[in-house]
Every structure is written in structure tokens, then in C-alpha cells.
C-alpha positions in Angstrom: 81.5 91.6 67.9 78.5 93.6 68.8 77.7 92.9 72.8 74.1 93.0 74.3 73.1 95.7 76.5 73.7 94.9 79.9 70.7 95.0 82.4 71.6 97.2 85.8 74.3 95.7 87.7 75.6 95.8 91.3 78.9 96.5 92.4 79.8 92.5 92.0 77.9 92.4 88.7 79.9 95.2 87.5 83.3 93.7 88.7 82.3 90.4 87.2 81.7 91.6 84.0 84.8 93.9 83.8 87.1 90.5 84.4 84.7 88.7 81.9 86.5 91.6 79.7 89.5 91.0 80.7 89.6 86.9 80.7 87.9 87.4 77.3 90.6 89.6 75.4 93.1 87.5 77.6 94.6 90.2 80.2 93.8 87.8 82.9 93.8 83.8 83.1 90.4 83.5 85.3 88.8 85.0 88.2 87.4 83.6 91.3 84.4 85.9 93.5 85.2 84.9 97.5 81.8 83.8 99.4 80.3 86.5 101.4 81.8 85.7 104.7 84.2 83.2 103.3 87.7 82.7 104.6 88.8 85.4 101.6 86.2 87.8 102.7 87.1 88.0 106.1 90.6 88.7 105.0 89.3 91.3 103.2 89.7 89.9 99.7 86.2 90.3 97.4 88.2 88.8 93.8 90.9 85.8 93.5 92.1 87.6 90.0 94.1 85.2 88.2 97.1 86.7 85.5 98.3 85.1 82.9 102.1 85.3 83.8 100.4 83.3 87.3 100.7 85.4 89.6 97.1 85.9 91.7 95.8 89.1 92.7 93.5 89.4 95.7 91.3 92.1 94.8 89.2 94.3 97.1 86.2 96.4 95.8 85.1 99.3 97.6 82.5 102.4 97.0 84.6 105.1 98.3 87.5 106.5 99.4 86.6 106.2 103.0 86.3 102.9 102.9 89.4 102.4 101.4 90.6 104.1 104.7 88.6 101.6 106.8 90.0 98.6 104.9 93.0 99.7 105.5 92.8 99.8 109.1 91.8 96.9 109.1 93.7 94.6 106.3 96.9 96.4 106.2 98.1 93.9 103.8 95.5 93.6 101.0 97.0 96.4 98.8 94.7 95.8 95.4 91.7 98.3 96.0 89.7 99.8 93.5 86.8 102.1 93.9 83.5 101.2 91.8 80.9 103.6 91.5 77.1 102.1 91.3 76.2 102.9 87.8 79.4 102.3 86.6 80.4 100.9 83.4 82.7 97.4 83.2 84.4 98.3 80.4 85.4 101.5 82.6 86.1 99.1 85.4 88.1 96.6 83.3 90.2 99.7 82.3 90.7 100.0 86.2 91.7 96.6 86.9 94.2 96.7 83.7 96.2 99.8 84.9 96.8 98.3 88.7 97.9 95.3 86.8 100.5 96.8 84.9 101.5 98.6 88.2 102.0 95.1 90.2 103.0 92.8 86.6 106.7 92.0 87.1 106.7 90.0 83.4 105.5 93.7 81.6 102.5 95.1 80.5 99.3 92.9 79.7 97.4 93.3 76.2 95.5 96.5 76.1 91.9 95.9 76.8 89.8 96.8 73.5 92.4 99.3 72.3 92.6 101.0 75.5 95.6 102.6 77.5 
């Protein structure tokens, strides 16, 4: 089905819509977004990402790779980073969530996102 345009998204739009993708063509269960500040967020988790073999993912979200350095430092043991680029697309995005979950999946790979690899 044909989507709408999307209007200009931030970095949390963007995620949000690429696990919209995913949740939709049933790679993931559901999502959760952690509250600014939030218990999560302090941890340093940005996405509660939930698979459908239920297992949870804490995802992180950052817009570089020296903040991935800096979360690191400091949250040694939130491992699920991506990178998200401002004007980036979520199907683009939803690709990059799909790979790292066939990297951490135990029960094999998910269904490809929109015939993607």
C-alpha cells in the first residue's frame, strides 16, 4: 500500500517510525520510547524494542560516533546503539534496527523488512 509522505521528523520521530515498519511487517512484537529522564533513560536506554521470539532489546540512539564513545563510558552495558542521522529516512533506519537484530536473535533471522536484506 501506497504510504503518505512523511512530514520532517526528529531523531525520535525517525526511530518511531522505522519500528512502526518493523511492528507492521511483523519483525518486532511492539516498541516502548523511555521518558526523557525516566529510569530507562538514565540507564541509558532511548527504545524498550520488543521481538517476537520475546526477547527485549534496550535500544540507544545516538547522532554520532563520538557519542557512541561517550555512551559507552558511561553505560558499559547497553550494547544496542545505532547512529541516526537527522534527515534520515525510517525505512533506512528500520533496515538498521533489522540487521542488529539478526546479529543478537538466538531463534534465527526475522522476516526481511519490505524485501530488504
Amino acid at each position: 500500500k501506497k504510504r503518505e509522505p512523511l512530514p520532517n521528523l526528529n531523531r525520535l520521530g525517525i526511530i518511531s517510525e522505522a519500528l512502526r515498519i518493523l511492528k507492521e511487517n511483523e519483525v518486532i512484537s511492539h516498541f516502548d520510547v523511555c521518558p526523557k529522564n525516566g529510569e530507562n533513560d538514565v540507564r541509558g536506554i532511548d527504545f524498550m524494542v520488543y521481538l517476537i521470539n520475546g526477547l527485549i532489546l534496550p535500544l540507544q540512539v545516538k547522532a554520532g560516533k563520538k557519542e557512541i564513545e561517550k555512551h559507552f563510558k558511561k553505560h558499559p552495558y547497553v550494547k544496542f546503539v545505532i547512529v541516526v542521522l537527522e534527515r534520515e529516512k525510517p525505512l533506512r533506519v528500520a533496515r538498521k534496527i533489522r540487521r542488529l537484530i539478526c546479529r543478537v536473535s538466538p531463534l534465527g533471522k526475522p522476516p526481511s523488512v519490505l524485501n530488504i536484506a
